[in-house]
C-alpha positions as MATLAB code, in Angstrom:
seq = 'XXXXXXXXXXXXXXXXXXXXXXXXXXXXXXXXXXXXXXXXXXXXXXXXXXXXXXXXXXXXXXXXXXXXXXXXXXXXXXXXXXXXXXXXXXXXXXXXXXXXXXXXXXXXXXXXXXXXXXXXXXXXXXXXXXXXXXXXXXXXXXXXXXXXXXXXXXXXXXXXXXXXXXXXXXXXXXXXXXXXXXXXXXXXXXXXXXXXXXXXXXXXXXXXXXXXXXXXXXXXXXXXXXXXXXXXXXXXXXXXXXXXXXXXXXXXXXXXXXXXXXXXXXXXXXXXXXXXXXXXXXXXXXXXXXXXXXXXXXXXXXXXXXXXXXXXXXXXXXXXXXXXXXXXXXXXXXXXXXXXXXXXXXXXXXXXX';
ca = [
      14.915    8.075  -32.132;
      17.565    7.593  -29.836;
      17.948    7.464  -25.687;
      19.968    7.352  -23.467;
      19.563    6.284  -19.459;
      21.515    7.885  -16.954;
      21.141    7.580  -12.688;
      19.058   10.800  -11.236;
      21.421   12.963   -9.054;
      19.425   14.307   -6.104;
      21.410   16.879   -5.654;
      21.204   17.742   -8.651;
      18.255   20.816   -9.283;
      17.633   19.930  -12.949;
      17.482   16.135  -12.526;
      14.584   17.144   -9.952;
      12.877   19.744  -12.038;
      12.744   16.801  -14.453;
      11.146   14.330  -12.391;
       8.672   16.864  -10.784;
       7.620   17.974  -14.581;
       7.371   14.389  -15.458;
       5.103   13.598  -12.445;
       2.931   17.041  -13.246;
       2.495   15.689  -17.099;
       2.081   12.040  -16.456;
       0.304   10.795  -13.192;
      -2.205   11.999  -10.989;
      -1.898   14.775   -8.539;
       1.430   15.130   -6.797;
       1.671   16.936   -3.374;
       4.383   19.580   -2.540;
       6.775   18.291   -0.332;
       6.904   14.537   -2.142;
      10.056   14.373   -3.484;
      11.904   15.330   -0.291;
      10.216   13.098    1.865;
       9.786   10.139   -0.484;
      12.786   10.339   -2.143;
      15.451   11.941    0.432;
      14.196   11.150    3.948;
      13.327    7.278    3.921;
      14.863    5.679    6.765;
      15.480    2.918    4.192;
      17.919    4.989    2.364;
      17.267    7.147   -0.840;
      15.226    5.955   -3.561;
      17.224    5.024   -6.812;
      15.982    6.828   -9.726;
      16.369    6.351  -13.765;
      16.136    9.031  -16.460;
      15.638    8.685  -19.805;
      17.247   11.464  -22.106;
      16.313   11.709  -25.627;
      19.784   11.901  -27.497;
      18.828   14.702  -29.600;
      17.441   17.125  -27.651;
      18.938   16.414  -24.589;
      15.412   16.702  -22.933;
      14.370   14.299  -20.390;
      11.535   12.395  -20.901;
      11.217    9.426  -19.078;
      11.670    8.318  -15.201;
      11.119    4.800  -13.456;
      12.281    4.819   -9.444;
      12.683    2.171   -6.763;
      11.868    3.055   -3.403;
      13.886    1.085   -0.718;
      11.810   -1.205    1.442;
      13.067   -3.608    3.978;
      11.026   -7.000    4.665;
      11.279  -10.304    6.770;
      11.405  -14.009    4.959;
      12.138  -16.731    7.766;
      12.953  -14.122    9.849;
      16.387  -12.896    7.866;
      15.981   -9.031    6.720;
      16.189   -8.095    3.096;
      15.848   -4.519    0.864;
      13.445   -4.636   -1.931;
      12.686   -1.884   -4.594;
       9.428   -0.434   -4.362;
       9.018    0.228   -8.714;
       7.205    3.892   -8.337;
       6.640    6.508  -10.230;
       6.907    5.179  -13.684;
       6.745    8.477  -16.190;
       7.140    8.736  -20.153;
       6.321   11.556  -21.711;
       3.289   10.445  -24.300;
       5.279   11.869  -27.249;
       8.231    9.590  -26.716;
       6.036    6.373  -25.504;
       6.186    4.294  -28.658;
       9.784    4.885  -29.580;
      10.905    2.281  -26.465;
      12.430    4.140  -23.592;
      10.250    2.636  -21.002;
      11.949   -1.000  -21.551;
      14.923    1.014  -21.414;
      14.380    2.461  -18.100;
      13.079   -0.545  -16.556;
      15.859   -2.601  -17.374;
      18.604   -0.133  -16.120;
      16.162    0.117  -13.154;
      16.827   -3.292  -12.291;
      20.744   -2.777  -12.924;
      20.745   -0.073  -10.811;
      19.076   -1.586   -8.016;
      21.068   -4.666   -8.285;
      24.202   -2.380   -8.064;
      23.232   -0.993   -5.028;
      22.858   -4.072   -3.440;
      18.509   -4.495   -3.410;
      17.757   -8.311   -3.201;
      14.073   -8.519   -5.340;
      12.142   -5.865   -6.862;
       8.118   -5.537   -6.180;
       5.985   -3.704   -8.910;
       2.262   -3.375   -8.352;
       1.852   -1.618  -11.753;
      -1.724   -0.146  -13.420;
      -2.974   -1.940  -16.196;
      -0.646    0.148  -19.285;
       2.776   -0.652  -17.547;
       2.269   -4.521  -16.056;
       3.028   -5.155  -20.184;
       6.594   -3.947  -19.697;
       7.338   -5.490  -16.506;
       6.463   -8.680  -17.641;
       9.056   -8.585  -20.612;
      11.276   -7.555  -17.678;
      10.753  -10.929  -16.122;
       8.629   -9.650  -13.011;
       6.286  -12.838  -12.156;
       2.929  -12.415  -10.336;
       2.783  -13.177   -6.990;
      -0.305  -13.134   -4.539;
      -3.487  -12.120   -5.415;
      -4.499   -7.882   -5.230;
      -7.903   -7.062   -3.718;
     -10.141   -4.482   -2.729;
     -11.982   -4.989    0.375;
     -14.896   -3.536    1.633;
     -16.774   -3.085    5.285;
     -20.549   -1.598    4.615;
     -21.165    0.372    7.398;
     -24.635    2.613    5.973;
     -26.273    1.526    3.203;
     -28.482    4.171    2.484;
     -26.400    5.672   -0.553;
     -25.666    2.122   -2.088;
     -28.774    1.052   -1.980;
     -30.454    4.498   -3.493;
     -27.945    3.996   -6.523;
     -29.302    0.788   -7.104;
     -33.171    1.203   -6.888;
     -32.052    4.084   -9.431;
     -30.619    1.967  -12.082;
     -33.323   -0.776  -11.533;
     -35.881    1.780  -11.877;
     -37.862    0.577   -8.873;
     -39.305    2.476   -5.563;
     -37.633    5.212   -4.526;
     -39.808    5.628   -1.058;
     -37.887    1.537   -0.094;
     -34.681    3.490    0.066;
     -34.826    4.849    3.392;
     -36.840    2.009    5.814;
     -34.718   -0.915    3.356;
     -31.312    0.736    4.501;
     -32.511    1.146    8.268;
     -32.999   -2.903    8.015;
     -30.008   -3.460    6.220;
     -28.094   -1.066    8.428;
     -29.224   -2.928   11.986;
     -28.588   -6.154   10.276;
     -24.792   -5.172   10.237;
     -24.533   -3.923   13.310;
     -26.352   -7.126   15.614;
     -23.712   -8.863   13.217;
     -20.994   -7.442   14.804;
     -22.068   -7.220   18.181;
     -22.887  -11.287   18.087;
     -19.078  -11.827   17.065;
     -16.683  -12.038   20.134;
     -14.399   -9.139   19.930;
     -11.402   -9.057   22.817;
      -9.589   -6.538   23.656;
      -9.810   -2.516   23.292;
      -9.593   -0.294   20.850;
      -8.543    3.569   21.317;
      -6.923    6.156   18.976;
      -3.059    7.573   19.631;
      -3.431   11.112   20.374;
       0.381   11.739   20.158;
       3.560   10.382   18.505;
       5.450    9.963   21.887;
       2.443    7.533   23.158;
       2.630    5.535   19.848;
       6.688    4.703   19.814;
       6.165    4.017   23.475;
       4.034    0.989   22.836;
       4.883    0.481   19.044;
       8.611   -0.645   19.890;
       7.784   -3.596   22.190;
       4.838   -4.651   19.899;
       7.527   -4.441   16.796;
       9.635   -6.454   18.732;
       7.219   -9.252   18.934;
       5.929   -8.784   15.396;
       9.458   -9.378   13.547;
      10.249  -12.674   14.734;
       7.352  -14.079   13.198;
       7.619  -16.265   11.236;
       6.713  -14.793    7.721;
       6.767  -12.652    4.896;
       6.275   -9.091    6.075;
       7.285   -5.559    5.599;
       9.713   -3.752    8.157;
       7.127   -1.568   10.519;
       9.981   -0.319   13.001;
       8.765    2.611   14.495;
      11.148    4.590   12.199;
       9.436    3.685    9.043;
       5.797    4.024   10.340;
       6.875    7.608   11.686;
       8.271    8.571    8.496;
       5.582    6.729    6.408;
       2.730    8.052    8.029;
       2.829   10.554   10.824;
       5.267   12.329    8.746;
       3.627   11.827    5.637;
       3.108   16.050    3.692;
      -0.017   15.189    2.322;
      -2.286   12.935    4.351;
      -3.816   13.480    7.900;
      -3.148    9.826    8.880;
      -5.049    8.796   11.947;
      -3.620    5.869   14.188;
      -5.787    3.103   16.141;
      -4.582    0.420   18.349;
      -5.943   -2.720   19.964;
      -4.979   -3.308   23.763;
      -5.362   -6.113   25.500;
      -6.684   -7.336   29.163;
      -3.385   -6.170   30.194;
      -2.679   -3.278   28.406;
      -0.267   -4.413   25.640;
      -0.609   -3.204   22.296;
      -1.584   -6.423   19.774;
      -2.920   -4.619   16.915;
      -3.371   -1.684   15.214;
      -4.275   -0.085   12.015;
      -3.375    3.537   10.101;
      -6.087    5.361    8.240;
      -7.338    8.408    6.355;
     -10.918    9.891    5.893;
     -12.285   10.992    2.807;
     -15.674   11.991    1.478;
     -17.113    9.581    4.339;
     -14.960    6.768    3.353;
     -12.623    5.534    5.892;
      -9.039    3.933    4.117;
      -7.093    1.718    5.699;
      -3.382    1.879    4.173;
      -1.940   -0.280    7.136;
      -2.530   -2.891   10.263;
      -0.703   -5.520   11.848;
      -1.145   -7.736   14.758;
      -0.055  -10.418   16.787;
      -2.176  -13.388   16.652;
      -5.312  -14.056   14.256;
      -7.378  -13.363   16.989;
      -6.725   -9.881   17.299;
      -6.981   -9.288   13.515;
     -10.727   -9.885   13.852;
     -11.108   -8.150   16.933;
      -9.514   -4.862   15.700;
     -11.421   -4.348   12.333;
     -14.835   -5.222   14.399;
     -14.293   -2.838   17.219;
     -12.992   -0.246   14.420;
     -16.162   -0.653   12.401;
     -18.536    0.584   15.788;
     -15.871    3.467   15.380;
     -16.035    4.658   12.554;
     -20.163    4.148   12.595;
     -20.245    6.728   15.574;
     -18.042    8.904   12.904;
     -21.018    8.391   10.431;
     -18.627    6.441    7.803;
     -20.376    4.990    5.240;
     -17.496    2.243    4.286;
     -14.346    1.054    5.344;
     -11.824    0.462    2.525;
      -8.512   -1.626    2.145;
      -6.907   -2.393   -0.498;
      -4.203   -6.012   -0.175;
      -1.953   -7.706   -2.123;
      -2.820  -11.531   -0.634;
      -1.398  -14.597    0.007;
      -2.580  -18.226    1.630;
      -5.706  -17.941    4.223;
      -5.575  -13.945    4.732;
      -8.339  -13.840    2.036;
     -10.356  -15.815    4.632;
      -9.818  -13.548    7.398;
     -10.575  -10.585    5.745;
     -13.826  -11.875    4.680;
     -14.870  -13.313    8.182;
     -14.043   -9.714   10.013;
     -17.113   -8.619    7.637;
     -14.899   -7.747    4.607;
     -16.609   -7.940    1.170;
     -13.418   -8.915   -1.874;
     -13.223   -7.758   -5.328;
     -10.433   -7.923   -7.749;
      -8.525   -4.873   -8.386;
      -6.800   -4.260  -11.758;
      -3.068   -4.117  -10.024;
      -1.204   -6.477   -9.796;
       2.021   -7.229   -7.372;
       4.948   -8.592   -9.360;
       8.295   -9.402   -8.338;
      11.298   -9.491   -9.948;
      14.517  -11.605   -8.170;
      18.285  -10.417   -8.166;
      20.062  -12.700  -10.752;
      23.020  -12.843   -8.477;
      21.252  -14.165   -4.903;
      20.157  -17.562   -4.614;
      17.309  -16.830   -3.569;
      13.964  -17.587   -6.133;
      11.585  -14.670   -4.644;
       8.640  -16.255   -6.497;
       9.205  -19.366   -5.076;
       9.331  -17.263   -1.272;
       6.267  -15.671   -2.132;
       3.851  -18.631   -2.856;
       4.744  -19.849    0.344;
       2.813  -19.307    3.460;
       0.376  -16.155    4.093;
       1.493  -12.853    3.965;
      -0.126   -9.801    2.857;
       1.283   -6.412    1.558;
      -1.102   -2.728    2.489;
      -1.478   -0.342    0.345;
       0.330    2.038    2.219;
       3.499    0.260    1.075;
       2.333   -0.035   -2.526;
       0.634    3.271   -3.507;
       2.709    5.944   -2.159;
];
């Protein structure tokens, strides 16, 4: 059974009738409005996308993407492909086109000038990666913040078949226990929610400004890409929280979405270490007068941020993704060599899109 790869048009209708019928068949749910903002409008430039054609039908049934992405090492700007939206048909998934479209991926992106590609792939793809050459780098974990207990702890007196009646009083404990915890901890500084997108590129640009020339490995969070990333984003109601100083300066701040009582944080950044802490405390009392039940992040890791997750009252667990990068043959520089350097973390926001 033959294929054949060819470069996605985007202004071409039936190259994105393909992909959207490909997404539809093959991954989870897929909002209106994706393609066009994912795929046309990224300040980064448009994503680079690869279609596999079977030969004999002229049907396509495969498509791998890269999603431009700009990020800091030692301060010097470079693109990476974000690998997304990796879709085989299942009739055509043993005959070998998604080697195929991973590899002229990778050509692709080199062609257009990307300097390392980052893959944070589900258990059934990180096998064809890794025959790509993509090497792990940093560690991916889920974090969790407890903020009730009641529901957590009712599951588990139910599969230890013990007394039903502790539920209630044992959470109340439990529940007080976490809150004198993080009113003992120091927290500095304020935290208040953006009410409009004029207030948050008023403050965002000077704090951006500051961010970038620090020295590590970090994702581009102009006020361009967060606008487009998030406030502009067709199917999430982001929410956006910062951290202010004594003197009013902006010095941290996070992006999240609520669901089912679960608050998600896709993004943060801040300034100093300090201020890290300080924001996820203060947001924890904020989402406990919401009646959250959890806060949730999910972090590619590198070097001590591990540790500061865990002491701003983080819980880790593995997750089953994995972030692997893959380096441009023709730069000199060894991105797996960058990457186990230093501490740096990647959000999910910039991973699961």
């Amino acid at each position: 059974m033959g294929f054949k790869i060819v470069l996605a048009d985007s202004s071409n209708p039936d190259h994105i009738h393909a992909i959207r019928r490909l997404w539809d068949d093959n991954l989870r749910f897929i909002a209106e409005g994706r393609y066009e903002w994912l795929y046309q409008q990224n300040p980064a430039g448009e994503t680079i996308t690869c279609l596999a054609v079977h030969e004999e039908t002229g049907r396509i049934v495969g498509a791998a993407s890269a999603m431009r992405r700009h990020f800091y090492v030692d301060r010097k700007r470079y693109t990476a492909g974000i690998a997304i939206d990796f879709a085989i048909d299942a009739d055509y998934r043993v005959f070998g086109p998604a080697l195929l479209l991973q590899r002229a991926l990778a050509d692709q992106a080199w062609a257009h000038g990307l300097d390392f590609m980052l893959g944070f792939p589900n258990l059934s793809s990180q096998g064809v990666l890794k025959r790509m050459g993509y090497e792990q780098v940093g560690k991916s974990l889920r974090f969790t913040q407890p903020v009730r207990t009641y529901d957590k702890l009712a599951s588990m007196l139910r599969t230890r078949h013990l007394f039903p009646w502790l539920t209630r009083p044992a959470a109340a404990v439990l529940d007080s226990g976490l809150l004198l915890r993080n009113l003992l901890v120091a927290s500095p500084g304020t935290v208040r929610e953006f009410s409009t997108v004029d207030e948050w590129d008023a403050y965002w640009q000077e704090m951006w400004k500051k961010n970038s020339i620090l020295n590590k490995f970090q994702g581009m969070h102009a006020a361009d890409y967060v606008r487009w990333r998030y406030l502009c984003c067709p199917y999430r109601d982001y929410r956006v929280f910062g951290l202010f100083d004594g003197n009013q300066d902006l010095v941290a701040y996070l992006v999240c979405v609520v669901e089912d009582d679960m608050v998600l944080i896709d993004d943060f950044r801040y300034l100093e270490r300090k201020w890290m802490s300080s924001l996820f405390r203060q947001f924890w009392r904020v989402v406990r007068s919401m009646g959250g039940k959890a806060v949730v992040a999910g972090l590619v890791v590198h070097g001590s941020i591990n540790d500061l997750m865990t002491g701003s009252g983080f819980l880790p667990r593995p997750s089953e993704r994995h972030a692997l990068v893959l380096s441009n043959p023709g730069l000199a520089m060894d991105w797996k060599e960058a990457l186990d350097r230093g501490d740096w973390y990647i959000t999910d926001g910039e991973i699961d899109l």
